[in-house]
N, C-alpha and C positions, 0 to 999 in steps of 0.2 A: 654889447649888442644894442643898437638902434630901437628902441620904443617902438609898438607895433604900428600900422598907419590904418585911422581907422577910414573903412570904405561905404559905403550902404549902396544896395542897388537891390531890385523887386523888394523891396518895403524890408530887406533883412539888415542885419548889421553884420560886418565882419570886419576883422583886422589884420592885418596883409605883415607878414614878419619877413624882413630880410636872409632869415635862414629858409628861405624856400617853401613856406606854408602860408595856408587862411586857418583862422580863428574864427567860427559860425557863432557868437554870441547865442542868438537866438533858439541855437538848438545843442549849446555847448561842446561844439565838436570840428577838431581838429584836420584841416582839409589837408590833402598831400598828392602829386602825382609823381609817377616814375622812379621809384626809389631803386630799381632793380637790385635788388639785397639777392647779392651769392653771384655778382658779375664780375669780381674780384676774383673767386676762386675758381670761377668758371674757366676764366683766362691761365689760370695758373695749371691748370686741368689740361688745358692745350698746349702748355709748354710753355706761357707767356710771363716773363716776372714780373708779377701785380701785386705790391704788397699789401698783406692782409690787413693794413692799418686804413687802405680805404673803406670795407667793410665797416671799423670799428669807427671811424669817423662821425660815419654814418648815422649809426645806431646812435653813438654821444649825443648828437646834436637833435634827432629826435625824442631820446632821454629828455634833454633840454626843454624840450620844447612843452612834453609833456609833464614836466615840472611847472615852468611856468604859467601855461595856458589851465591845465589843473583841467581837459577833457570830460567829458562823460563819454564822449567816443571818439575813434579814430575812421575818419574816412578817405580809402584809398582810392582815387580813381584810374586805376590799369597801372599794370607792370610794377605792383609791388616787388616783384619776384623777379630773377631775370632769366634762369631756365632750370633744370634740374635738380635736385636735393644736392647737394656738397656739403662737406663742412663746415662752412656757412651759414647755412642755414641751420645745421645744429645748434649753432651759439646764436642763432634767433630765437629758438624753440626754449630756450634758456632766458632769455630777454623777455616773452612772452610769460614766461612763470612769473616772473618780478612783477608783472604790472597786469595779472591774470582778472584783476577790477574794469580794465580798461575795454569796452565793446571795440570790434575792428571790423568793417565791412568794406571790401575788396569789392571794386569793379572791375571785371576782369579787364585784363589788356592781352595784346597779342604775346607778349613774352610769360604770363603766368598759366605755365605747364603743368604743375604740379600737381596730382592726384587729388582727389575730392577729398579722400580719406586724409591725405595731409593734411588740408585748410583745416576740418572738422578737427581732428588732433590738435592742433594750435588755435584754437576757437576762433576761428577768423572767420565771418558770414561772410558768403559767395555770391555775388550777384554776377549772372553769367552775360549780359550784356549794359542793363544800366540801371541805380537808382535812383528814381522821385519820393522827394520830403516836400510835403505841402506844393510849393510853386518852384523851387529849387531841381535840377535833374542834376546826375552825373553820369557823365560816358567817356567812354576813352578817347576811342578815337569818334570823334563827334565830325557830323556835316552838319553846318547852318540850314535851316531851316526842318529839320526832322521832327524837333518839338512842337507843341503848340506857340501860340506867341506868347500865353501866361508863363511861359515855363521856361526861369531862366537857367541856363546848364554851363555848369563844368568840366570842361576837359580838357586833356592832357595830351601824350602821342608825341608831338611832335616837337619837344622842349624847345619852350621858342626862346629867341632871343633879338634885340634891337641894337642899333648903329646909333652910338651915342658922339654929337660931334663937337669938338672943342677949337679954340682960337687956332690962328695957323693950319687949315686945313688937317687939322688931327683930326682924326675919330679913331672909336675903338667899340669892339661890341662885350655884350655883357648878355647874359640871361636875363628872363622879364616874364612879369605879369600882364598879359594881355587881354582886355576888357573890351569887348565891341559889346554892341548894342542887344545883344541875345545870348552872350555865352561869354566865356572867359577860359583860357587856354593857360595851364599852369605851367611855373616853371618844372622842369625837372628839379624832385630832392635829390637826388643822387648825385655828387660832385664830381663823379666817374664817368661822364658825359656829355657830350656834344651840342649845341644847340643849333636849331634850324633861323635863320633870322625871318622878320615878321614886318610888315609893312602898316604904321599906323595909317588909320584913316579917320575922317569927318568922322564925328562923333563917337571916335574910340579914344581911351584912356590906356596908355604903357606905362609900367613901373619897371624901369632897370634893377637891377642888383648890382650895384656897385658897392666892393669893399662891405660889404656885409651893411651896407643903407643903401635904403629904394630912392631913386632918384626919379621922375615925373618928368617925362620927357613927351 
């Protein structure tokens, strides 16, 4: 795996990993959007054959993650979940006991259905539309300009992704971190999912995910 890339922006530090996350230095915590955990079995649920190793994929590489970055928290913004209790999500509730050290705080997204009583069950704090740390927000599905202008926000929604173009009129798109001037839109965690492409501009910073290294386009 590619060495983290480190970033700063509103006076924080973070570090941008190729498997789909930030690294909050500042406040030792783990950023993540869209993981939708249990959209594997959901589909299987409907008749669809989704093998369950994308689930477990999933979970690994956040394992990973939470190995090396070494957490005090886990912060989700929206769609950690992607809809109903399944079996699935059993063997998170299982995952959850192994690393029960670890704080988790969920902003909600449009796909996390799940009963209050669940979250509480799996100790996961619920924030029902968004959290602010110091000058940092997080929301899911975010519109520019909502915050103040101290307030720089993360979010998620809509897994973007960028047109990366090579010699010979090639291009090819890939998922991405995108950075404008007030907010940062996360890739989707979940490898079980689509992205929407995103159009840099004047004074915004993209980082593709190519091949498991960000690439600076």
């Amino acid at each position: 795996m590619q060495p983290p890339v480190k970033y700063n922006i509103a006076g924080q530090t973070f570090w941008l990993s190729p498997q789909r996350s930030i690294y909050w230095e500042d406040k030792q915590a783990l950023i993540l959007a869209d993981l939708h955990l249990g959209k594997s079995g959901h589909f299987r649920k409907s008749g669809i054959g989704i093998p369950q190793t994308v689930f477990k994929e999933d979970m690994q590489r956040l394992l990973q993650l939470v190995q090396f970055f070494k957490p005090q928290k886990l912060i989700v913004v929206g769609d950690m979940f992607h809809s109903e209790a399944n079996k699935e999500l059993g063997l998170f509730s299982r995952w959850r006991k192994d690393v029960s050290w670890l704080k988790i705080e969920l902003v909600r997204g449009n796909h996390d259905i799940l009963t209050k009583e669940w979250y509480a069950d799996n100790d996961i704090e619920l924030h029902q539309d968004k959290l602010v740390i110091d000058n940092i927000g997080f929301q899911h599905d975010y519109i520019p300009g909502e915050e103040p202008e101290d307030i720089y926000v993360f979010s998620g929604h809509i897994h973007p992704g960028v047109v990366v173009r090579g010699g010979a009129k090639q291009h090819l798109s890939f998922p991405c971190f995108h950075f404008a001037e007030s907010y940062c839109t996360l890739p989707a965690f979940s490898l079980f999912t689509g992205f929407s492409l995103v159009q840099k501009r004047k004074k915004q910073v993209v980082f593709a995910i190519v091949n498991n290294t960000l690439v600076a386009v």
